[in-house]
LUMTIDO-214794 format. One record per residue: residue number from 1; residue in three letters; x, y, z of N, C-alpha, C, O, CB in turn. Coordinates in Angstrom, 1 decimal, padded with zeros to 4 digits. Glycine has a CB too. Layout:
BEGIN
    i   aa    n.c1    n.c2    n.c3   ca.c1   ca.c2   ca.c3    c.c1    c.c2    c.c3    o.c1    o.c2    o.c3   cb.c1   cb.c2   cb.c3
  NUM  ALA       X       Y       Z       X       Y       Z       X       Y       Z       X       Y       Z       X       Y       Z
...
END
This chain:
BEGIN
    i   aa    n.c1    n.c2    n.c3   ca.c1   ca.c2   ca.c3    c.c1    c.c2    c.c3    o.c1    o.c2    o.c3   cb.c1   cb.c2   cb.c3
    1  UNK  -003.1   012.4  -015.8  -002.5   011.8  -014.6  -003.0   010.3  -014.5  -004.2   010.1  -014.7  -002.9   012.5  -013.3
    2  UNK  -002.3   009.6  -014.4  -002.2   008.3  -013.9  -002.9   007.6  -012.5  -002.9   006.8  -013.4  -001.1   008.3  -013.8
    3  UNK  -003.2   007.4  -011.9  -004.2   006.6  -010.6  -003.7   005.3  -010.4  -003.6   004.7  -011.4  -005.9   006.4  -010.9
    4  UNK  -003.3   004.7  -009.2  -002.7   003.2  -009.1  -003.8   003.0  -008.0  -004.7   003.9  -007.8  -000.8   003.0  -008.5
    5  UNK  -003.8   001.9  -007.4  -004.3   000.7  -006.1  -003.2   000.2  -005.9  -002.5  -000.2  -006.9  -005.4  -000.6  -006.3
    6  UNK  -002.8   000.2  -004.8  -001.4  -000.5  -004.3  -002.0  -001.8  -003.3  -002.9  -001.9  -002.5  -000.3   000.9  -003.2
    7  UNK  -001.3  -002.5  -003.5  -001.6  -003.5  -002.2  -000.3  -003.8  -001.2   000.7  -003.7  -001.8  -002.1  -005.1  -002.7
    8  UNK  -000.2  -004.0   000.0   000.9  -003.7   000.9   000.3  -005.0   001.7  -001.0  -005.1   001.6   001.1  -002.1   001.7
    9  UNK   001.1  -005.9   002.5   000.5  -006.7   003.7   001.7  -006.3   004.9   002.8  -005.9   004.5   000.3  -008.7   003.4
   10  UNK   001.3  -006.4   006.1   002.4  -006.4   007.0   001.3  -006.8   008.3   000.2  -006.6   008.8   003.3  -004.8   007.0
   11  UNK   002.9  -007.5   008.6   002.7  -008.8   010.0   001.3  -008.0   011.3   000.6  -008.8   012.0   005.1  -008.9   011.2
   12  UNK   001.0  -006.9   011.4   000.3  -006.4   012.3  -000.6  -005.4   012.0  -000.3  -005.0   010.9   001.0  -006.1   013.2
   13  UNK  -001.5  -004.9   012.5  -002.5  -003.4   012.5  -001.6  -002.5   013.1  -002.1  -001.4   012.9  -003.9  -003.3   013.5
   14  UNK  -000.2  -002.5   013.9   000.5  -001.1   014.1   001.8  -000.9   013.3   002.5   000.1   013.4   000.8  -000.8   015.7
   15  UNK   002.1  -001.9   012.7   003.0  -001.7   011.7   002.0  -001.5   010.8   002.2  -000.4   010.3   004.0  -002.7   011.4
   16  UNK   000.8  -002.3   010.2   000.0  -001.1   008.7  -000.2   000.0   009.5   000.7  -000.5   010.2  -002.0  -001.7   007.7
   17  UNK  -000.5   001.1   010.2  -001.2   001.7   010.6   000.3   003.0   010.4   000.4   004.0   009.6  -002.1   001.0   011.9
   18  UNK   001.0   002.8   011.1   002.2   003.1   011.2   002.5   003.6   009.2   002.2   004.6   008.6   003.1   001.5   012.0
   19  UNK   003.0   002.6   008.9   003.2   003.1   007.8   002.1   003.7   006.8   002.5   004.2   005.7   003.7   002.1   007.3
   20  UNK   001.0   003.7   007.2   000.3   004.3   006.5   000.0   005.4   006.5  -000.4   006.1   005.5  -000.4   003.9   006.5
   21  UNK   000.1   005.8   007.7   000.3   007.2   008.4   001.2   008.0   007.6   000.8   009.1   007.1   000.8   007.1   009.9
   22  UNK   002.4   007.6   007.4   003.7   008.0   007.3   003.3   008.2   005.7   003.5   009.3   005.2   005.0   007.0   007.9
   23  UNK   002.8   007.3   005.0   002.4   007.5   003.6   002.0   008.7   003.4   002.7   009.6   002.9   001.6   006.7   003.2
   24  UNK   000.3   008.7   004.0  -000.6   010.1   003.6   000.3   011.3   004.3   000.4   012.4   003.8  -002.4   010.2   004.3
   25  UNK   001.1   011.0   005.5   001.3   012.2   006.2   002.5   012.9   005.1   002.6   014.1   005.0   001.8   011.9   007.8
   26  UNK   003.4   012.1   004.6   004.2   012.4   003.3   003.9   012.8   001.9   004.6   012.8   000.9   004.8   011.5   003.2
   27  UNK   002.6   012.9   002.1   002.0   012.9   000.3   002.6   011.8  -000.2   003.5   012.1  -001.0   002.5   014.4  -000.8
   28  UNK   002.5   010.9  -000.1   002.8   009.4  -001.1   001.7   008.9  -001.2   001.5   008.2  -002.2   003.7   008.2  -000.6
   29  UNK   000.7   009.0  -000.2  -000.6   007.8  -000.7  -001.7   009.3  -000.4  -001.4   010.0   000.6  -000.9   005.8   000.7
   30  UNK  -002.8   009.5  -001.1  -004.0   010.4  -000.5  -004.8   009.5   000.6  -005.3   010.1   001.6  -005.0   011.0  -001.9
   31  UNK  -005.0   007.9   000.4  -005.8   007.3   001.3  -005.1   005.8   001.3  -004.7   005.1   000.4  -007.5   007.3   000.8
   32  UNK  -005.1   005.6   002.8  -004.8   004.0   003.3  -005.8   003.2   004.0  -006.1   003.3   005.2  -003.6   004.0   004.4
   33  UNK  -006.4   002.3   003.0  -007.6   001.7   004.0  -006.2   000.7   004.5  -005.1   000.7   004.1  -009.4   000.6   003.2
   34  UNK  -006.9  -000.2   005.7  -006.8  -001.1   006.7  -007.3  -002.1   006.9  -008.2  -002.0   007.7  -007.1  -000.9   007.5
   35  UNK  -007.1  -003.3   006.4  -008.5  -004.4   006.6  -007.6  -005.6   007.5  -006.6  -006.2   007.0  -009.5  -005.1   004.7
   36  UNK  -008.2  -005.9   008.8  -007.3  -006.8   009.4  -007.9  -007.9   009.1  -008.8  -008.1   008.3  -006.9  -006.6   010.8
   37  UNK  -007.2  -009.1   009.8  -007.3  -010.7   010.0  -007.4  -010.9   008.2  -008.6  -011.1   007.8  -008.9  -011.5   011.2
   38  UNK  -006.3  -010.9   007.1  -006.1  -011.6   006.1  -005.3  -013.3   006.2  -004.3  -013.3   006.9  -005.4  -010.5   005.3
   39  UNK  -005.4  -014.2   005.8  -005.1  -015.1   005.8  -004.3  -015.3   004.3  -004.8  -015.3   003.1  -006.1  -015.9   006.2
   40  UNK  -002.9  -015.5   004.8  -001.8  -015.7   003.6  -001.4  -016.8   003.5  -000.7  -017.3   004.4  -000.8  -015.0   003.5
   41  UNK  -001.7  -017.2   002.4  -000.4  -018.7   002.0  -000.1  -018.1   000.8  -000.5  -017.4  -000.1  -001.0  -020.7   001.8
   42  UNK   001.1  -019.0   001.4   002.6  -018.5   000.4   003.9  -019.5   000.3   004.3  -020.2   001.3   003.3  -016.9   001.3
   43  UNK   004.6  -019.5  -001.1   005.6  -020.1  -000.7   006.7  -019.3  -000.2   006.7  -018.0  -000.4   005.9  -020.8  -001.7
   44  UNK   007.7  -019.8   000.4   008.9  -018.8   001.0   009.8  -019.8   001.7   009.6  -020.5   002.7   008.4  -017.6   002.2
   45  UNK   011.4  -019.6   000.6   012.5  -020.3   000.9   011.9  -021.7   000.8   012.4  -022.6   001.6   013.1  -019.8   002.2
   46  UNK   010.8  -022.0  -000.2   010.9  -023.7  -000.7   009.7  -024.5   000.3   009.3  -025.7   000.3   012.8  -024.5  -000.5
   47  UNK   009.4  -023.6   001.1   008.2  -024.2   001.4   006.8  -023.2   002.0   006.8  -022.0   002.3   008.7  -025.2   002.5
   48  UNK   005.7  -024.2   002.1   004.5  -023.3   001.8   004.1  -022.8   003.3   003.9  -023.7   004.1   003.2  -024.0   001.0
   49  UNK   004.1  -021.4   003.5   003.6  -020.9   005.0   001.9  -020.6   004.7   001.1  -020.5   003.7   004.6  -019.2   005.6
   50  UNK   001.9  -020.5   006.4   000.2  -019.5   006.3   000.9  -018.4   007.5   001.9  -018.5   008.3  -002.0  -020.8   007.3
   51  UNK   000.2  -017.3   007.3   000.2  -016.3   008.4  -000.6  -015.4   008.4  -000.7  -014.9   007.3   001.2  -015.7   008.4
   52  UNK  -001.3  -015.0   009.4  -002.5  -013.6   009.5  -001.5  -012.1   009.4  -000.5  -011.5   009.9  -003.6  -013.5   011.3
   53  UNK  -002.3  -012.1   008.6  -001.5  -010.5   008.1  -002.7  -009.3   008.0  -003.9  -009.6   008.0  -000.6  -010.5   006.3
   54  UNK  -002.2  -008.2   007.9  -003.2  -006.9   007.4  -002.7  -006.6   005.8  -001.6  -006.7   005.3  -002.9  -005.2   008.6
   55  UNK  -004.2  -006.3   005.4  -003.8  -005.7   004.0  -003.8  -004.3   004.3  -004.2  -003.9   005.3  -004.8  -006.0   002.8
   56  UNK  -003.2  -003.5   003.3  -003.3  -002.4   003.3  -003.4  -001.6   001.5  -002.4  -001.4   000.8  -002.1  -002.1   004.1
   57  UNK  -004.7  -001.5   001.2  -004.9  -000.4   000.1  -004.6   000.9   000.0  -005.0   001.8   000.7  -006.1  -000.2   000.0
   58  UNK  -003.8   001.1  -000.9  -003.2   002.5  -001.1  -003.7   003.0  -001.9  -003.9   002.2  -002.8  -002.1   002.7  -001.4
   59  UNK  -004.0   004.0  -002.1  -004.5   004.9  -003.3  -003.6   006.5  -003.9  -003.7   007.7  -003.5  -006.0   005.4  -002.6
   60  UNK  -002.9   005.9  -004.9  -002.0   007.3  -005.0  -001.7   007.6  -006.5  -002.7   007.6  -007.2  -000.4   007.2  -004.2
   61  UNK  -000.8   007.8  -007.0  -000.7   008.3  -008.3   000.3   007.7  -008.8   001.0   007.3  -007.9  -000.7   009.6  -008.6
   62  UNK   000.8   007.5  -010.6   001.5   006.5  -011.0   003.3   007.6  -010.9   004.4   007.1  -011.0   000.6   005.7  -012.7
   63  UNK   003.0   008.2  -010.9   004.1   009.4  -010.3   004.7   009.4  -009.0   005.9   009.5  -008.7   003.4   010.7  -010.2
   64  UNK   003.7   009.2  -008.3   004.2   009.1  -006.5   004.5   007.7  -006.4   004.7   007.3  -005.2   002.9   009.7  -005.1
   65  UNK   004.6   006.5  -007.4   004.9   005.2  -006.5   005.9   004.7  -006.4   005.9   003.7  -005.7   004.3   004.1  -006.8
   66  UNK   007.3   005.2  -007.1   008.4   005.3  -007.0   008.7   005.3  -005.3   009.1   004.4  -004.6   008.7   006.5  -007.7
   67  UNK   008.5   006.7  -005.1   009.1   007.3  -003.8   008.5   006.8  -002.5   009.0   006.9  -001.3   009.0   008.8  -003.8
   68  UNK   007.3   006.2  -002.9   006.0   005.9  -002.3   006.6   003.8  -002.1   006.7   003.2  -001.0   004.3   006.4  -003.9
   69  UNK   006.7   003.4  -002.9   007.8   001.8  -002.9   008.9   002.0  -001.7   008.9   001.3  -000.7   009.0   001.6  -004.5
   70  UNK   009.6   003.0  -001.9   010.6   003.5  -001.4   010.9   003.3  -000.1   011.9   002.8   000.4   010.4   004.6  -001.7
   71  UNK   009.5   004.1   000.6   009.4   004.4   001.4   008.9   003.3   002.3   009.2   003.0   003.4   008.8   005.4   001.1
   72  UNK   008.0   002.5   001.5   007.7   001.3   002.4   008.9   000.6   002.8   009.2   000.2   003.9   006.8   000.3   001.7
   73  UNK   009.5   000.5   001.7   010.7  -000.6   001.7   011.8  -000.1   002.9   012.3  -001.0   003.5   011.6  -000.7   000.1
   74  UNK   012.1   001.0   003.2   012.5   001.8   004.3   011.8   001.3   005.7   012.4   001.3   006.7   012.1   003.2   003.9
   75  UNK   010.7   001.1   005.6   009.7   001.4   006.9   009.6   000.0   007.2   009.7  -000.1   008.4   008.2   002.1   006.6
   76  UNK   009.4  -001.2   006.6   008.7  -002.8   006.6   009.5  -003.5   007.2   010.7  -003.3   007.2   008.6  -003.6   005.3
   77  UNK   008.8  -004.5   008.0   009.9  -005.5   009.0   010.2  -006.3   008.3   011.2  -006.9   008.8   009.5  -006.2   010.3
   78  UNK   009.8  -007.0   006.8   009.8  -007.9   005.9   010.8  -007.5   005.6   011.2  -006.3   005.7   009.0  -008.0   005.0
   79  UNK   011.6  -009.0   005.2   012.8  -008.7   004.3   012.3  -008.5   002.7   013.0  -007.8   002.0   013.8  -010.0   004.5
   80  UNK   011.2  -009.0   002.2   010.8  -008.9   001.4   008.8  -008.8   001.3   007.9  -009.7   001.3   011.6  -009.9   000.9
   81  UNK   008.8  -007.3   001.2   007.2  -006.5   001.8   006.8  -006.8   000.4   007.5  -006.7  -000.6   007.1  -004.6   002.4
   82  UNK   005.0  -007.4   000.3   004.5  -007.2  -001.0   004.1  -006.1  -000.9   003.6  -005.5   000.0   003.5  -007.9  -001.4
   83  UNK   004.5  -005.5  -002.1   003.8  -003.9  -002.7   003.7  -004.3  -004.3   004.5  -005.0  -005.0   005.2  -002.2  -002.6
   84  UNK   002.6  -003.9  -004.6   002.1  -004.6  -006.1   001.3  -003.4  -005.8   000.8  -003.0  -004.7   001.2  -006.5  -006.4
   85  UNK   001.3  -002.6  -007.6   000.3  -001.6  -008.1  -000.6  -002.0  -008.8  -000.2  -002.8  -009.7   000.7  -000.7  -008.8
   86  UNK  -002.1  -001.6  -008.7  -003.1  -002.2  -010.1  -002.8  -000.4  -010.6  -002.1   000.4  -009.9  -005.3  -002.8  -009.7
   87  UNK  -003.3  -000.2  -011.9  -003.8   000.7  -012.2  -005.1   001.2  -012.2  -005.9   000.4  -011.7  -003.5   000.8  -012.9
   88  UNK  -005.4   001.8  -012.4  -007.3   002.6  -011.8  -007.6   002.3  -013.6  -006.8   002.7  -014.4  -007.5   005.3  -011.1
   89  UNK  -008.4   001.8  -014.0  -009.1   002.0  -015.3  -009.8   003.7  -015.2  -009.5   004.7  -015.9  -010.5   000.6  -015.4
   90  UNK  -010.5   003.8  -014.5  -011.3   004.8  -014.8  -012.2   004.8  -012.7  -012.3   003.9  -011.9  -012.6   004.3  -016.7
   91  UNK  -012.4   006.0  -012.7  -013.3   006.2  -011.5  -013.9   007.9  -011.3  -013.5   008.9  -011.9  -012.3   005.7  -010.0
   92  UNK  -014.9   007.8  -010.3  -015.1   009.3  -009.8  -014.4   010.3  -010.5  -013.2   010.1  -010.7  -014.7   009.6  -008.6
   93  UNK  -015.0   011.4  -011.0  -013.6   012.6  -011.7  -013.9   013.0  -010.1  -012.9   012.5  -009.6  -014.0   014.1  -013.5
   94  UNK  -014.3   013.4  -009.4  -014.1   014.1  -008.3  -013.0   013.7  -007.4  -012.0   014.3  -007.0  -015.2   014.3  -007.6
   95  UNK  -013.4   012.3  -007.2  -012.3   011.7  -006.1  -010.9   011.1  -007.0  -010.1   010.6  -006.3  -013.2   010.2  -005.2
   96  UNK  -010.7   011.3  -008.1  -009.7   011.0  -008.7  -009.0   012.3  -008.6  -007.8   012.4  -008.6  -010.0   010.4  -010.0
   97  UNK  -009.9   013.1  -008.5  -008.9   014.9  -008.3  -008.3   015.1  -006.9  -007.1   015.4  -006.6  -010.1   016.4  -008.4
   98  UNK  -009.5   014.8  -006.0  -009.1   014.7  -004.6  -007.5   013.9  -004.4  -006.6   014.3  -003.6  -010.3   013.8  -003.9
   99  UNK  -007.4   013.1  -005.0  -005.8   011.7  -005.1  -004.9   012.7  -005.5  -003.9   013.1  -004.9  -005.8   010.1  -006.5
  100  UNK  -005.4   013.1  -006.7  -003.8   014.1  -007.4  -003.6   015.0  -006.5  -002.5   015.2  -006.1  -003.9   015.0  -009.1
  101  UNK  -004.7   016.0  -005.7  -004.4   016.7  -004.9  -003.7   016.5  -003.5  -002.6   017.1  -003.3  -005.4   017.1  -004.7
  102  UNK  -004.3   015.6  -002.7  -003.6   015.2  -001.7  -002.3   014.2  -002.3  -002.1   013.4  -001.3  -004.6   014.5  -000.8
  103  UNK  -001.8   014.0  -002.8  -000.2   013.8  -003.1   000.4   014.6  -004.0   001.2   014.2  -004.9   000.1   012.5  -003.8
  104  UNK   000.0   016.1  -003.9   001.3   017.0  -004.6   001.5   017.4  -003.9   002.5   018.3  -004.0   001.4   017.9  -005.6
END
């Protein structure tokens, strides 16, 4: 099995919180951290913004990120939501089991 890190930002703590919910509560993500006050710059539509946003770490499987994309993209006030996957090199055999478990 496969293991991803997802990264997600969105405009507030009850929109991440919200969707994050909806993630684990769907089996798409086993764990959603939360980390507020991120500071973004970015370009968009040709010129460069800042905005405080929340990150949001996902932790799920390279199987579930399909439906798991999906789903954000469904849920996000963004017309265009970052969702970017890392892959897991290697971690915990325990807590790597715990992931596949909580998303089947």
């Amino acid at each position: 099995m496969s293991y991803l890190v997802a990264l997600m930002t969105a405009p507030n703590r009850e929109e991440a919180r919200s969707i994050a919910r909806t993630l684990v509560g769907e089996r798409l993500a086993a764990c959603c951290n939360i980390i507020d006050r991120v500071e973004s710059i970015y370009r968009w539509e040709g010129a460069v913004e800042e905005a405080a946003e929340v990150l949001v770490v996902i932790k799920t499987t390279a199987e579930r990120f399909a439906p798991m994309r999906d789903r954000v993209l469904a849920l996000h006030s963004y017309d265009v939501p970052e969702l970017i996957a890392l892959p897991v090199a290697d971690g915990s055999a325990p807590y790597l089991a715990w992931i596949a478990t909580s998303v089947l």
